[in-house]
N, C-alpha and C positions, 0 to 999 in steps of 0.2 A: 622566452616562453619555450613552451618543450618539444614545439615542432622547429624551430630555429635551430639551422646548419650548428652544430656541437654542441645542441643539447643533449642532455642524457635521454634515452630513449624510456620510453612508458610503454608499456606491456598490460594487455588490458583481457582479461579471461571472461569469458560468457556462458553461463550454463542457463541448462533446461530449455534450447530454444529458442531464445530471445529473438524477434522477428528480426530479417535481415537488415532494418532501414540502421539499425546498433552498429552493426559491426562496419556498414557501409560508413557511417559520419567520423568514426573512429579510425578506419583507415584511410580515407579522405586528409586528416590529420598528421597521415604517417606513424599511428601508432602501431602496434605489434598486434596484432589480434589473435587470439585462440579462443575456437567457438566446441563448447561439448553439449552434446543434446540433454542428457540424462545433470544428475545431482551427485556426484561420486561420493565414495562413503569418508568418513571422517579424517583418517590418514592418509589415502589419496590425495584428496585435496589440501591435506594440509603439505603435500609434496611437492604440488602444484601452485600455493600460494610464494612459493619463499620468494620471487623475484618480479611481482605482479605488485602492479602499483594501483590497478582499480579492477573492481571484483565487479560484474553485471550478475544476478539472478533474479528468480521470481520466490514463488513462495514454500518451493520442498526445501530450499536450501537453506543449514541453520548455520548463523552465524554465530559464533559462543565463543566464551574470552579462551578458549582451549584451540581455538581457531585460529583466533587474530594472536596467538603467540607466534605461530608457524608464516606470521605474513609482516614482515618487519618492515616491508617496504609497501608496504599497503597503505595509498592515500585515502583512495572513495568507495565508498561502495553504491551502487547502483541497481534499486531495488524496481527492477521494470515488472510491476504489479501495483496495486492500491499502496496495501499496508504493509506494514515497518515489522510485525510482529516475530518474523525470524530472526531476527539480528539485533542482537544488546546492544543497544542504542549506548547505554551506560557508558559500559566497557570503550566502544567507539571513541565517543568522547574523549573518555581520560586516555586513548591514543592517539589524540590528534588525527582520529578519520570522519571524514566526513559523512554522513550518508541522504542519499538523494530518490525520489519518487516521483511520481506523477499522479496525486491521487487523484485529479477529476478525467482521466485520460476513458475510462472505459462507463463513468457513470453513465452515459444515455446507451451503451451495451444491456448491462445491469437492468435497467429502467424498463427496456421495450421489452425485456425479456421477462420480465413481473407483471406486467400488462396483460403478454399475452399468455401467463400462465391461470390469471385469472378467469378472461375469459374464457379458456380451455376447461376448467376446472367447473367454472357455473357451466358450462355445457354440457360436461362429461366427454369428450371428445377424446382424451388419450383412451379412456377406459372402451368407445365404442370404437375406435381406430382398431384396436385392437382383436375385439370380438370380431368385425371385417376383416382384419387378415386369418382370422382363425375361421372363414365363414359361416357366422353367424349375420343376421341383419338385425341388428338392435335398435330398430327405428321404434320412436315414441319422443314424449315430451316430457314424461315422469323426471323430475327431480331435475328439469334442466330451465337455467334462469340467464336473463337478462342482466347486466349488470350494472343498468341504470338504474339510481334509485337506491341503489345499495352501499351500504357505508364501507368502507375501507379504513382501517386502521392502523396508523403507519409507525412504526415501534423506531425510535432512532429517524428525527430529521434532519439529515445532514444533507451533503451531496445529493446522494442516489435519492433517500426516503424526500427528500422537497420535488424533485423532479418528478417522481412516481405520483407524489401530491398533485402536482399540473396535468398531467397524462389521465390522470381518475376522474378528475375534475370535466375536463375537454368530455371523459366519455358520459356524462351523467351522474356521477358516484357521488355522494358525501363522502368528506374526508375530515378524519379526527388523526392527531397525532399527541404521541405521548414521546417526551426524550426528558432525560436531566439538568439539560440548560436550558434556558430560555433563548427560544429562537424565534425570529418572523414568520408569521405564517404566510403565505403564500394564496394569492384566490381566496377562497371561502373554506379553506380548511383551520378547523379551529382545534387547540390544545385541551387537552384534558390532564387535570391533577394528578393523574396514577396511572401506574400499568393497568391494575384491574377494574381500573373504569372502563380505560380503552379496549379492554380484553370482554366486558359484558354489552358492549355498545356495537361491536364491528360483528357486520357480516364475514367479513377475509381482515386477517391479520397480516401482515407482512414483517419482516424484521430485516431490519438492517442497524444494526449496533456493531462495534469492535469486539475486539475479544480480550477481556480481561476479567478482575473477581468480579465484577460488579451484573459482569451480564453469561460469568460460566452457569451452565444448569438455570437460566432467567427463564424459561417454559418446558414446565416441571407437569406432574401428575397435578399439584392443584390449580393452578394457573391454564392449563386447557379443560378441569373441572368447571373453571368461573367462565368460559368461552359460552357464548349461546351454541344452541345444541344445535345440530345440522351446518355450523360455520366450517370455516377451511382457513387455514392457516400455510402459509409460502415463506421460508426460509433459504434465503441466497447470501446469510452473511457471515456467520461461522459454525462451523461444526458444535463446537461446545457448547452452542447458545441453547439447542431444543434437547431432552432428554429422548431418546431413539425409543426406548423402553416405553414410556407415559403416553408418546404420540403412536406407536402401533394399537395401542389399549382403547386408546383414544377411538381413532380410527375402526379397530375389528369390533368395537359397541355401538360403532355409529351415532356418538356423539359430536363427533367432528364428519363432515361428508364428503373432504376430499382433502389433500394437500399436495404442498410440488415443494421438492426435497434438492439443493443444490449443493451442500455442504454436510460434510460427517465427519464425528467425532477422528475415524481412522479411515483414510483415504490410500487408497494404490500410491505408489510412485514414480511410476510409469503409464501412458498410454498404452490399453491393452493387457495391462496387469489386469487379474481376477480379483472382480470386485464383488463384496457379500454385505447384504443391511438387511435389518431385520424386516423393514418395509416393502420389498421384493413381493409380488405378487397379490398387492392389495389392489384393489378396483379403486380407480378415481383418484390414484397416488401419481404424482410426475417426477420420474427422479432423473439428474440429470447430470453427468461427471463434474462436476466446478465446472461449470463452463458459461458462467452469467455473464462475466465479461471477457468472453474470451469472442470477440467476433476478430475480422482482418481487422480492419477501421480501427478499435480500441488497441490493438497490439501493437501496428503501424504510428500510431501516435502518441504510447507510450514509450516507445524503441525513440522516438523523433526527442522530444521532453526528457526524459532521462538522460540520452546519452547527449543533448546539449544542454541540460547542465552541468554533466562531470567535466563537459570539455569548455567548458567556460570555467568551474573552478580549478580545472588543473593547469588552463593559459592565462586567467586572470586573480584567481585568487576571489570570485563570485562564489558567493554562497546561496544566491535564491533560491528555492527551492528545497533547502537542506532542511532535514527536520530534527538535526542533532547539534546543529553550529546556530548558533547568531547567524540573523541572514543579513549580508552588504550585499550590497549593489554595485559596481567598482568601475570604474573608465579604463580604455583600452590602456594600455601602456605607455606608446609610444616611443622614445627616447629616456625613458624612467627603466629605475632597475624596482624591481619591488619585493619590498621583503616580507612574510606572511608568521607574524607569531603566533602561534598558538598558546595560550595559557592558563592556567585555574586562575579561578576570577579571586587574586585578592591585590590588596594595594602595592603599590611603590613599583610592577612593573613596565608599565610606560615611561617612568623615569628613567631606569636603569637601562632602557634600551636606548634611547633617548642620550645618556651620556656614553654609551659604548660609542655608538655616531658619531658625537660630536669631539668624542677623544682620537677616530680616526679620521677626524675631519670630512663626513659625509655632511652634504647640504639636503634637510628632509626636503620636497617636494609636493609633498601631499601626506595624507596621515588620517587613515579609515580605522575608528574603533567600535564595536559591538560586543556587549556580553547579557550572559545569563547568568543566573544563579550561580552556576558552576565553573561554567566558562568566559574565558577575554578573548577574544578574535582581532589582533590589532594588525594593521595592513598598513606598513610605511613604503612611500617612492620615495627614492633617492637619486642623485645626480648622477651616479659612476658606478662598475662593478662594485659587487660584494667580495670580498677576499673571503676566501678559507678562514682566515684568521677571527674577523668579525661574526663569520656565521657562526665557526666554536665559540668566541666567545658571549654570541647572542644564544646558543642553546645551553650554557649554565646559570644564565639568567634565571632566576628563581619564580618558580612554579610553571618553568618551561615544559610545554606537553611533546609541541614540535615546532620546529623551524625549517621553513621553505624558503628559497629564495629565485626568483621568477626573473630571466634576463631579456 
């Protein structure tokens, strides 16, 4: 394995931050750590990939097959945030890297944090906070509600939108959800046929969807048109999802009577960069840097999950967790040597491997295989080193992506 006396060493680079508990399990391991705050720009990094064998980021940093040329020694990559969406999964793949997350790490982050934007929002509470530091006293009851009783409408049940379903629930609320699969509902929250049912039925809409074609531009000028009038709508799942334009219109007609804004199509890149949305200075508006799942707790236990998975598939050849490989499961070592093929999924190569072995007289031991559409994940223990010889000629093995071999 690669912390064992004359192994090759691993070289593990961290941007944006990544909480310390990363870089502490990593070098606990004896790997090489280098930690940078910021996302550096494209040539940089790609200066900085040539001899880094696992990449840690969050979500300013893009990974692009313009990237992963510059990183030849690149195993994993280690996406300590929810979602995948920076880094071509694809490309990945067909180079034999791995890549690894921890999506449920910050969901009850997320969660409490949608909670309490509603009740904030039926309250008016940023908007009077505000009048009070500017001293004004804006005490009255006008236009400020309870939020029991009130339907919520949870766009996307996944993770985050079922747990916000249970928290709504606890506080009095009906709850309807609309998503594209069919999912369990949860409590007494019931699905509805369509966006735009659920979009004329909620008091507060919430969105929590991914980001791709299906949900760019998904609450548009007609879609807060079909919203009941005086609603509010909370958006903490991607920039692309609300159109900025449709919901300010919205808003300064007071059609809508409040919203809490966590995500924008163009975000700073830095902490402290100057930030400009068109939303700025509306009453009853909550806007708030990305920061839904950003508490200590969610970061601290994404840094823990993340980086023991990379360091499980970089000393065992585990895949759990991976959301671009076949996932195994695999047993410690031992006295086994183990070899890790990577390959496009078509026939006759567990064969050919298979008699490379048995022509150098290796005894298999055990023999792990997974695949997908695209890809073979095949994981042989063997009795004795691997020679130089074998591992060349186990990587012209045909539809070879990559070959590891683990001592």
């Amino acid at each position: 394995m690669p912390n064992r006396p004359g192994a090759t060493p691993i070289n593990v680079l961290l941007l944006e931050k990544i909480h310390p508990d990363a870089a502490g399990q990593f070098r606990a391991k004896n790997y090489a750590v280098a930690e940078k705050p910021n996302s550096p720009a494209g040539a940089e990094l790609g200066r900085m990939l040539g001899e880094v064998q696992i990449l840690g980021i969050r979500s300013k940093t893009k990974v692009t097959p313009t990237l992963l040329q510059k990183a030849p020694e690149l195993l994993a990559v280690g996406c300590f945030c929810i979602g995948t969406d920076q880094v071509d999964l694809k490309k990945c793949s067909e180079r034999g890297i791995a890549v690894f997350n921890a999506p449920f790490s910050s969901t009850r982050s997320v969660t409490e944090l949608v909670i309490g934007e509603i009740i904030m929002l039926l309250r008016r509470a940023f908007e009077r906070s505000a009048a009070a530091h500017q001293g004004t006293w804006a005490k009255g009851e006008d236009a400020s509600f309870e939020v029991r009783g009130k339907t919520l409408g949870i766009v996307g049940y996944g993770h985050i939108g079922s747990q916000v379903s249970v928290l709504a629930e606890a506080l009095g609320m009906n709850v309807a959800f609309y998503d594209v699969a069919e999912k369990l509902a949860l409590g007494n929250a019931r699905p509805v046929h369509s966006l735009e049912e659920l979009l004329r039925k909620a008091d507060i809409v919430t969105l929590h969807v991914p980001e791709d074609k299906s949900t760019r531009n998904m609450i548009g000028a007609r879609q807060l048109e079909i919203m009941r009038k005086g609603s509010y709508l909370i958006n903490t799942s991607r920039g692309s999802v609300v159109v900025l334009e449709a919901l300010h219109q919205a808003l300064k007609e007071g059609h809508l009577r409040g919203a809490a804004v966590d995500v924008y199509p163009n975000e700073p890149s830095t902490s402290g960069e100057r930030f400009s949305c068109l939303l700025q200075g509306l009453p009853n508006v909550i806007l708030t840097p990305h920061v839904a799942g950003s508490t200590e707790e969610a970061q601290a236990d994404i840094a823990q999950k993340t980086s023991n998975r990379l360091i499980r598939f970089l000393e065992f050849g585990t895949t759990a967790g991976s959301v671009n490989f076949p996932e195994v499961e695999l047993p410690v070592l031992n006295k086994n040597h183990r070899i890790i093929h990577i390959h496009k999924n078509t026939p006759g190569v567990i064969k050919q491997v298979a008699e490379i072995l048995a022509r150098h007289q290796y005894n298999i031991e055990g023999e792990y295989l997974r695949t997908t559409h695209e890809l073979g994940y095949l994981v042989t223990d063997v009795n004795r080193k691997v020679t130089p010889e074998v591992q060349s000629e186990l990587k012209k093995v045909r539809a070879t992506l990559k070959v590891r071999v683990l001592f």
